[in-house]
mmCIF file as Biopython writes it, N, C-alpha, C and O atoms, coordinates in Angstrom:
data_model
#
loop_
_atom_site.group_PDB
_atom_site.id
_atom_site.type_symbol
_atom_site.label_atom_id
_atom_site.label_alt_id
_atom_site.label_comp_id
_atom_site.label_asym_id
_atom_site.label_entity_id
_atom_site.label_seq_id
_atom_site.pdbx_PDB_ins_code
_atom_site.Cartn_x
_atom_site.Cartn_y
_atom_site.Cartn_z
_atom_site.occupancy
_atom_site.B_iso_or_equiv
_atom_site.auth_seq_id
_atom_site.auth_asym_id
_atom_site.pdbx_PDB_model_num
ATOM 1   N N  . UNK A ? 1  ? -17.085 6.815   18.093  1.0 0.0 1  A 1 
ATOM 2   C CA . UNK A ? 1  ? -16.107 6.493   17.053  1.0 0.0 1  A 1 
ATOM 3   C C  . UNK A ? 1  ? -15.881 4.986   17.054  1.0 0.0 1  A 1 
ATOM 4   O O  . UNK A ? 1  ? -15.531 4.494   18.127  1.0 0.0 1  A 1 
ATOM 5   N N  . UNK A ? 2  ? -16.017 4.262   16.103  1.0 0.0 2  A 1 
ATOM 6   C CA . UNK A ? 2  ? -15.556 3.019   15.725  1.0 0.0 2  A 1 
ATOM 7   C C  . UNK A ? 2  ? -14.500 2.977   16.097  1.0 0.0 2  A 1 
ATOM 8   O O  . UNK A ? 2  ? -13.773 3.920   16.410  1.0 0.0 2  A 1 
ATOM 9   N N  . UNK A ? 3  ? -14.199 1.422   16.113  1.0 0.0 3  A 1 
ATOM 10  C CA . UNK A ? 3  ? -12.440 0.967   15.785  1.0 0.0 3  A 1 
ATOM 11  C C  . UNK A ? 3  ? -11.883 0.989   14.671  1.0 0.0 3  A 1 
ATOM 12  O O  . UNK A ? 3  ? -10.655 0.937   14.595  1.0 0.0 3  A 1 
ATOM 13  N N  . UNK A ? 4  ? -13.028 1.107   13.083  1.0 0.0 4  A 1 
ATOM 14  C CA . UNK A ? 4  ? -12.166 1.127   12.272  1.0 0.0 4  A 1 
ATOM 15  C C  . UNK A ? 4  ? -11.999 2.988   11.262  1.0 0.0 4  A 1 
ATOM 16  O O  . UNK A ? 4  ? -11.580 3.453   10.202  1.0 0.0 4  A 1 
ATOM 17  N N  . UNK A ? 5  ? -12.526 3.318   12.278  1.0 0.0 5  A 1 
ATOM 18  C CA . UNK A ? 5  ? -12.217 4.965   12.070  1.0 0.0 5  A 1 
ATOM 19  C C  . UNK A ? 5  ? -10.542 5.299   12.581  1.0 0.0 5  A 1 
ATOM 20  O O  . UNK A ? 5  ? -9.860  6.193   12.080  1.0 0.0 5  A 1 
ATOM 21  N N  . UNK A ? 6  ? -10.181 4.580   13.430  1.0 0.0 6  A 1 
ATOM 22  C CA . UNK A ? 6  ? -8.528  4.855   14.001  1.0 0.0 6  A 1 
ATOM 23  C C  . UNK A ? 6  ? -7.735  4.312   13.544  1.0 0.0 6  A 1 
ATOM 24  O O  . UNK A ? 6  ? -6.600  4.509   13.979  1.0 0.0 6  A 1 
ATOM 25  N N  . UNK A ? 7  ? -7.940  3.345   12.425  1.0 0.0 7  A 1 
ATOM 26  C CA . UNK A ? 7  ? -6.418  2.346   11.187  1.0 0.0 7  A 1 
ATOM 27  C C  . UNK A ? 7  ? -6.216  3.100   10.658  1.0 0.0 7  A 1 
ATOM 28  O O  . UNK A ? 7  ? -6.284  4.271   11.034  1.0 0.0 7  A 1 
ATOM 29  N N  . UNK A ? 8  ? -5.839  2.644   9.407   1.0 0.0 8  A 1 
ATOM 30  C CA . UNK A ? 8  ? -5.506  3.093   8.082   1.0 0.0 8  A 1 
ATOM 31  C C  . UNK A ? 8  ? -6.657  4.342   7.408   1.0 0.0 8  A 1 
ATOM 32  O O  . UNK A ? 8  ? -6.483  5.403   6.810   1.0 0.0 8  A 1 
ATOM 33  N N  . UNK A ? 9  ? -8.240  3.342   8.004   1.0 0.0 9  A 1 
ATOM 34  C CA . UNK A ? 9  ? -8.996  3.828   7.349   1.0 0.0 9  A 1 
ATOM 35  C C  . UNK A ? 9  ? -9.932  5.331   7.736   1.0 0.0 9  A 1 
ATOM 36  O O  . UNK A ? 9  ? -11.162 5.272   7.747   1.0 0.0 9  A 1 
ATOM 37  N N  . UNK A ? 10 ? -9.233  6.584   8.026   1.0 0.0 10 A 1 
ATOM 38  C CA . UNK A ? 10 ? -9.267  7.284   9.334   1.0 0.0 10 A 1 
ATOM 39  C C  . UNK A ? 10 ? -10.114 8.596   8.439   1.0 0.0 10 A 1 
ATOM 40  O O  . UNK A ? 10 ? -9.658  9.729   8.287   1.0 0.0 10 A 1 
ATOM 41  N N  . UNK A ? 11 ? -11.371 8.122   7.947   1.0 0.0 11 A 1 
ATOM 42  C CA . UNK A ? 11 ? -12.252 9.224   7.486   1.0 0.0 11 A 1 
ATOM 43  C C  . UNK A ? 11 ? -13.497 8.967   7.730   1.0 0.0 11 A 1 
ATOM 44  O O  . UNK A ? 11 ? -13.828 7.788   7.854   1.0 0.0 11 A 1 
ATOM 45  N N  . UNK A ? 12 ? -14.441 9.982   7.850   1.0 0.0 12 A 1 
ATOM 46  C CA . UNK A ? 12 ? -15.694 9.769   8.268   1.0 0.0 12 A 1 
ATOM 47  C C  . UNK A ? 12 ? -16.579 8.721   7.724   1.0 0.0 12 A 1 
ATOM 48  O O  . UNK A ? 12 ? -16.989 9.004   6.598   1.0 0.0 12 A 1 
ATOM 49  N N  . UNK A ? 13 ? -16.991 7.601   8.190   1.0 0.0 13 A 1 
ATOM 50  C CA . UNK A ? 13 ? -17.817 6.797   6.892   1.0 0.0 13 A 1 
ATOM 51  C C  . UNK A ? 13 ? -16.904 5.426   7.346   1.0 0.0 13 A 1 
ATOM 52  O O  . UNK A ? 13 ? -17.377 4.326   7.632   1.0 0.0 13 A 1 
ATOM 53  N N  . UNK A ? 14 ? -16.184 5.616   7.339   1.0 0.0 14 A 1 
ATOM 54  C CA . UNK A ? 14 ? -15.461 4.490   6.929   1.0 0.0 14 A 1 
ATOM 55  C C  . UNK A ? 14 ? -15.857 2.934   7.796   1.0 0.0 14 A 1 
ATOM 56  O O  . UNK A ? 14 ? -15.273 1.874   7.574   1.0 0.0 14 A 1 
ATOM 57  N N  . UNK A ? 15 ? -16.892 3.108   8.728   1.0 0.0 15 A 1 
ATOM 58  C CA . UNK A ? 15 ? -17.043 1.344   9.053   1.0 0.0 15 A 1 
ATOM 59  C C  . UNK A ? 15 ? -18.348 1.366   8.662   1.0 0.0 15 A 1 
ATOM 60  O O  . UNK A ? 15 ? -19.174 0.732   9.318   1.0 0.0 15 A 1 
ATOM 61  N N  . UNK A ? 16 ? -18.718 2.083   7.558   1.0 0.0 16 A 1 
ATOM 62  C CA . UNK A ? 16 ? -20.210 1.732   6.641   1.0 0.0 16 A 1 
ATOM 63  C C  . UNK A ? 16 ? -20.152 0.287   5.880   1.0 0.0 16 A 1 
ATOM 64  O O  . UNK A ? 16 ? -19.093 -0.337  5.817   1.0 0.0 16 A 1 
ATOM 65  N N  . UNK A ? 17 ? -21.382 -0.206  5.298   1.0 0.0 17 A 1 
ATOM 66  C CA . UNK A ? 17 ? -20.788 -1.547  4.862   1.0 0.0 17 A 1 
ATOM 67  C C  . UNK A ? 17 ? -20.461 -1.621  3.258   1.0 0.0 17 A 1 
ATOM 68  O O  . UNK A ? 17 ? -20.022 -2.579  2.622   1.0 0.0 17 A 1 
ATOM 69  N N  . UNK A ? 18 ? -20.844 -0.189  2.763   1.0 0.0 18 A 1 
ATOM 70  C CA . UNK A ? 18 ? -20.651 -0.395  1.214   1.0 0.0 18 A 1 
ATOM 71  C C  . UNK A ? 18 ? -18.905 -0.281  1.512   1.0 0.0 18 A 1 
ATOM 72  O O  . UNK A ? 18 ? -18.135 -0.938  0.812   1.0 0.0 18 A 1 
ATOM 73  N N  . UNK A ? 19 ? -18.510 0.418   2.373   1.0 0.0 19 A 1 
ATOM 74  C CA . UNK A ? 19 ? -16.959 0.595   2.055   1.0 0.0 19 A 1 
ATOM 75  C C  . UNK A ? 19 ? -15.980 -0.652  2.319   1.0 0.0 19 A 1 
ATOM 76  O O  . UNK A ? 19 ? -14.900 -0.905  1.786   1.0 0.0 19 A 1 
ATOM 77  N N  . UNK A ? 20 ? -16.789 -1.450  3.441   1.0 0.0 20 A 1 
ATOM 78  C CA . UNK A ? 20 ? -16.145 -2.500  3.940   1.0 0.0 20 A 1 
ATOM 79  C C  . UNK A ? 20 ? -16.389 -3.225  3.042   1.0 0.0 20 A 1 
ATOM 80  O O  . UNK A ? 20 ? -15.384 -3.870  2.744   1.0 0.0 20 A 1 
ATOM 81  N N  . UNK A ? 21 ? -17.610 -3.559  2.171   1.0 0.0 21 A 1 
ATOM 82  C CA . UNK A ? 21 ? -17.336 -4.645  1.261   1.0 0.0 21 A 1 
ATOM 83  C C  . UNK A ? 21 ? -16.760 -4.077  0.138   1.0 0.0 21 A 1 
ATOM 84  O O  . UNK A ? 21 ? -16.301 -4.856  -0.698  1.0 0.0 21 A 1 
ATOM 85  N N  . UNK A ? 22 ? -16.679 -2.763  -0.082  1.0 0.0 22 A 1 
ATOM 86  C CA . UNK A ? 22 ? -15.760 -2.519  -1.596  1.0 0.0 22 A 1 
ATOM 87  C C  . UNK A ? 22 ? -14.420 -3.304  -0.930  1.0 0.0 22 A 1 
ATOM 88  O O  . UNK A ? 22 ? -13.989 -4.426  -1.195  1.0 0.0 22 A 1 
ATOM 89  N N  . UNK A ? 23 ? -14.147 -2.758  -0.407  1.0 0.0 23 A 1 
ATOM 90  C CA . UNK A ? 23 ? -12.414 -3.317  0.091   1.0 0.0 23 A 1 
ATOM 91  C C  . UNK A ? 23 ? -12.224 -4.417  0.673   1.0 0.0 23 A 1 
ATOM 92  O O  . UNK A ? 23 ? -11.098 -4.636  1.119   1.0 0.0 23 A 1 
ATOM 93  N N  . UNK A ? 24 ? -13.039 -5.186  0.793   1.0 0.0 24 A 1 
ATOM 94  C CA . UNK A ? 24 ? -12.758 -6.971  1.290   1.0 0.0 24 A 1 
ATOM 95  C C  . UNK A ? 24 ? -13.361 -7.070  -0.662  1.0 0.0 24 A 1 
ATOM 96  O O  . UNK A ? 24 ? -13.264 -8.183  -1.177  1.0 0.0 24 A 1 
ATOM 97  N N  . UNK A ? 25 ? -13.712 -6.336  -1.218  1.0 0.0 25 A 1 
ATOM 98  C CA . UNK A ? 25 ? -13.482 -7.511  -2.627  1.0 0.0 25 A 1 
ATOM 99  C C  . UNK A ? 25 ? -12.253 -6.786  -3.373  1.0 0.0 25 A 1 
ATOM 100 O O  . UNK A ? 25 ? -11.561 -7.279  -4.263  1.0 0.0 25 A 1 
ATOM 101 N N  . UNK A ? 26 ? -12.142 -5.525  -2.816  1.0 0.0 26 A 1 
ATOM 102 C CA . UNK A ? 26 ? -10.384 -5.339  -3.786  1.0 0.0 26 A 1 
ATOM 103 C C  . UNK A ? 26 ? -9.288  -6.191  -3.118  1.0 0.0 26 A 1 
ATOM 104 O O  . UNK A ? 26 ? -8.397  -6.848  -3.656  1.0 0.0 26 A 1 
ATOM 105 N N  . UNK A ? 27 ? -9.540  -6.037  -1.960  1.0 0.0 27 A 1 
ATOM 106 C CA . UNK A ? 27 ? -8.413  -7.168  -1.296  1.0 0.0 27 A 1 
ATOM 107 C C  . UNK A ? 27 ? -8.268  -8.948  -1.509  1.0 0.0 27 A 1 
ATOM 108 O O  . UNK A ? 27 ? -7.271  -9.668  -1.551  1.0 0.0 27 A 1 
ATOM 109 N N  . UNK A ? 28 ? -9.678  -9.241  -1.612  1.0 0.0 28 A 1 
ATOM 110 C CA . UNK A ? 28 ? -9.801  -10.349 -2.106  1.0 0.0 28 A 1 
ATOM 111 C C  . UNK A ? 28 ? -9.287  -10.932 -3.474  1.0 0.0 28 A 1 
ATOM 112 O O  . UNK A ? 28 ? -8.512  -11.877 -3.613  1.0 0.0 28 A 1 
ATOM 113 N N  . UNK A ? 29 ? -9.912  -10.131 -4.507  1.0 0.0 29 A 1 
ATOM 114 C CA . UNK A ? 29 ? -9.527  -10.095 -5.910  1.0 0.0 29 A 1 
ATOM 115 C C  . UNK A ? 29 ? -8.210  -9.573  -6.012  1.0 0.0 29 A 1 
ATOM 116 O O  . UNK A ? 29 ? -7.623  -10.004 -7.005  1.0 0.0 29 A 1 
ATOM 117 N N  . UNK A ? 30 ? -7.473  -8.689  -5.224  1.0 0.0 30 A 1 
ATOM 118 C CA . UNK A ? 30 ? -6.160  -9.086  -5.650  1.0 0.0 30 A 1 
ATOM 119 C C  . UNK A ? 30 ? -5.280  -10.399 -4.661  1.0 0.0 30 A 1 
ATOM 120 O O  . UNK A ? 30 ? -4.117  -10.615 -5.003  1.0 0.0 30 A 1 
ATOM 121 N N  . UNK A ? 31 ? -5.568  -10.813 -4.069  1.0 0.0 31 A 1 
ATOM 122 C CA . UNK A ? 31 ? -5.001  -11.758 -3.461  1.0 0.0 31 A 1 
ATOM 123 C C  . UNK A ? 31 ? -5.527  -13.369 -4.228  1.0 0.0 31 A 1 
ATOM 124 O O  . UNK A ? 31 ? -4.967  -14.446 -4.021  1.0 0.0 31 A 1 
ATOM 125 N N  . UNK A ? 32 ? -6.696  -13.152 -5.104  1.0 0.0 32 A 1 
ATOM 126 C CA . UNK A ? 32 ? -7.004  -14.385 -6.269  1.0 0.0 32 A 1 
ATOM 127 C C  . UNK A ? 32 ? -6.505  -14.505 -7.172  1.0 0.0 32 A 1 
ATOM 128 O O  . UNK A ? 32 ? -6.467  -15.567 -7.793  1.0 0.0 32 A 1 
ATOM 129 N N  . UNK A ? 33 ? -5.666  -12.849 -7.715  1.0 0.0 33 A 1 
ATOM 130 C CA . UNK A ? 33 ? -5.543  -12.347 -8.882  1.0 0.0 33 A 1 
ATOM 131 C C  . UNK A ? 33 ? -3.954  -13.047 -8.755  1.0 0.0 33 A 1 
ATOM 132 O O  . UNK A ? 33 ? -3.678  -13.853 -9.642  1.0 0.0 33 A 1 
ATOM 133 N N  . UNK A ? 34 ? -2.834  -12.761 -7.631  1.0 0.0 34 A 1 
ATOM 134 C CA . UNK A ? 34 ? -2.016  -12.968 -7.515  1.0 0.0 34 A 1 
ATOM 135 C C  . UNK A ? 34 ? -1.542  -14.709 -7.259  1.0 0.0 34 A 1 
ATOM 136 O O  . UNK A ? 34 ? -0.380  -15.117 -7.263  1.0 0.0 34 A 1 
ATOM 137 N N  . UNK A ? 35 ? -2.748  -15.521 -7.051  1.0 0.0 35 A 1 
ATOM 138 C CA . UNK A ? 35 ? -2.609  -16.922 -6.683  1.0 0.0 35 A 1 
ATOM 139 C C  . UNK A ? 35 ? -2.906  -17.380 -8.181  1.0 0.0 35 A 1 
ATOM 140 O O  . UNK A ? 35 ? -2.369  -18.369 -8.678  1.0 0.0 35 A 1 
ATOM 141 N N  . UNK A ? 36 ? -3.539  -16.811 -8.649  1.0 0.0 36 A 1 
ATOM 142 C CA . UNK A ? 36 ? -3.873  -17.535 -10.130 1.0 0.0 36 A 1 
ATOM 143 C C  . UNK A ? 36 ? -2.319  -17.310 -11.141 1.0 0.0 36 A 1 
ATOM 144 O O  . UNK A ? 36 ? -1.656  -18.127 -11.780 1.0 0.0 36 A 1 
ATOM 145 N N  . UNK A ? 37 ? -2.150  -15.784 -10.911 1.0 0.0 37 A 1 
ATOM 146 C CA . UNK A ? 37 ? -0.864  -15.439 -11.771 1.0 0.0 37 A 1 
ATOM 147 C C  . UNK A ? 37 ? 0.136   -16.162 -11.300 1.0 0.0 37 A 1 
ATOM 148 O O  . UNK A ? 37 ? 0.561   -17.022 -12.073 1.0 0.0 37 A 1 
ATOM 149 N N  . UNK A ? 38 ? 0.650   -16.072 -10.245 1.0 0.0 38 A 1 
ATOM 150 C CA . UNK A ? 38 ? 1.781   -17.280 -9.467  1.0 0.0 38 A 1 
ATOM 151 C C  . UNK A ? 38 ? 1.589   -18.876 -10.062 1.0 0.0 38 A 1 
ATOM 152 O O  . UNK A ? 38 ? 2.546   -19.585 -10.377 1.0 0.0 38 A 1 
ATOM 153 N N  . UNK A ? 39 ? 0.187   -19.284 -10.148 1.0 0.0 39 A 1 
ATOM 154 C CA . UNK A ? 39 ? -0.004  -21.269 -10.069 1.0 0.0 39 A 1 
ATOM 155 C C  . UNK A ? 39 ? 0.315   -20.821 -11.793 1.0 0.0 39 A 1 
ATOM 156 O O  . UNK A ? 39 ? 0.930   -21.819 -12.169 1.0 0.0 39 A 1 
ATOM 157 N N  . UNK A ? 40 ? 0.227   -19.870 -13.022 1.0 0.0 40 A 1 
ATOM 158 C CA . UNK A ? 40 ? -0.157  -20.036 -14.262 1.0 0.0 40 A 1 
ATOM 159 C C  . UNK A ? 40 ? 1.400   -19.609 -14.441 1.0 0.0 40 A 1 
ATOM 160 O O  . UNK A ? 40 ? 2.051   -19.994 -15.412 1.0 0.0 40 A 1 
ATOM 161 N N  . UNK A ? 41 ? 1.893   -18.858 -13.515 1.0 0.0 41 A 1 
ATOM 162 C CA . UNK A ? 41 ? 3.702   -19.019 -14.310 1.0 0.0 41 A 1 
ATOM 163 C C  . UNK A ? 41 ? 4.640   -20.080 -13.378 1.0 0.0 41 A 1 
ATOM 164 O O  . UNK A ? 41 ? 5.862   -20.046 -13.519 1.0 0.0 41 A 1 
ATOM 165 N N  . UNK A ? 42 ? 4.038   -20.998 -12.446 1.0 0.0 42 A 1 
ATOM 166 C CA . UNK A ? 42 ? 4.434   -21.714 -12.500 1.0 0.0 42 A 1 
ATOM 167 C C  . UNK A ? 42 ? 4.664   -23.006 -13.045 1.0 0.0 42 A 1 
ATOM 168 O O  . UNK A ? 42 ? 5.661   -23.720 -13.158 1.0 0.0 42 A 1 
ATOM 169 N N  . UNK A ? 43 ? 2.935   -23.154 -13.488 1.0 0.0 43 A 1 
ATOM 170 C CA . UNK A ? 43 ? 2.533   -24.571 -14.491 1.0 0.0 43 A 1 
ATOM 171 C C  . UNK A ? 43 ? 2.213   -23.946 -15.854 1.0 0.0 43 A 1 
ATOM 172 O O  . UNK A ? 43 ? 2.072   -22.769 -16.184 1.0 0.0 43 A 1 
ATOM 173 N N  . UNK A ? 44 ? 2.150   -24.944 -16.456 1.0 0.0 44 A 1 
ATOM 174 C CA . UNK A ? 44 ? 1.669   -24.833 -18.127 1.0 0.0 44 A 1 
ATOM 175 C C  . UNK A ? 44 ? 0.755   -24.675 -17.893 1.0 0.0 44 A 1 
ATOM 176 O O  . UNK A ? 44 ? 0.431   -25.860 -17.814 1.0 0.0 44 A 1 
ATOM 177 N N  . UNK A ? 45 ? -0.786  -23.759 -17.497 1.0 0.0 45 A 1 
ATOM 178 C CA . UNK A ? 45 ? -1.841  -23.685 -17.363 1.0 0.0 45 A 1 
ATOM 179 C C  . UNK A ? 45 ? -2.328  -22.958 -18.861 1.0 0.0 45 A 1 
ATOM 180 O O  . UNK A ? 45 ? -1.625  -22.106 -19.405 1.0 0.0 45 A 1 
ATOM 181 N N  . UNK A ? 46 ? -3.496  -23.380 -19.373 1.0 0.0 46 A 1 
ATOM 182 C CA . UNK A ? 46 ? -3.997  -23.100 -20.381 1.0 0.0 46 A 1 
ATOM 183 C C  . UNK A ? 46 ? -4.688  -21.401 -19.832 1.0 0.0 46 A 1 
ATOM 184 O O  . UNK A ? 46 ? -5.328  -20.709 -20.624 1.0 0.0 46 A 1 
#
């Protein structure tokens, strides 16, 4: 058993690499998604 079979992520499969990179780019893209929305209601950004 992996280490990342015992987090959050606690189903069979889960330290494969299609799953690890689906979810380092949902995590990513929302953490870009949220820096862009934050800098564009803070400035006049076009």
């Amino acid at each position: 058993m992996s280490d990342l079979d015992r987090g959050i992520m606690k189903f069979k499969g889960a330290d494969s690499p299609i799953v690890i990179a689906v979810s380092a780019v949902l995590v990513l893209g929302t953490i870009a998604a949220l820096v862009i929305w934050a800098l564009r209601t803070a400035y006049v950004v076009a």
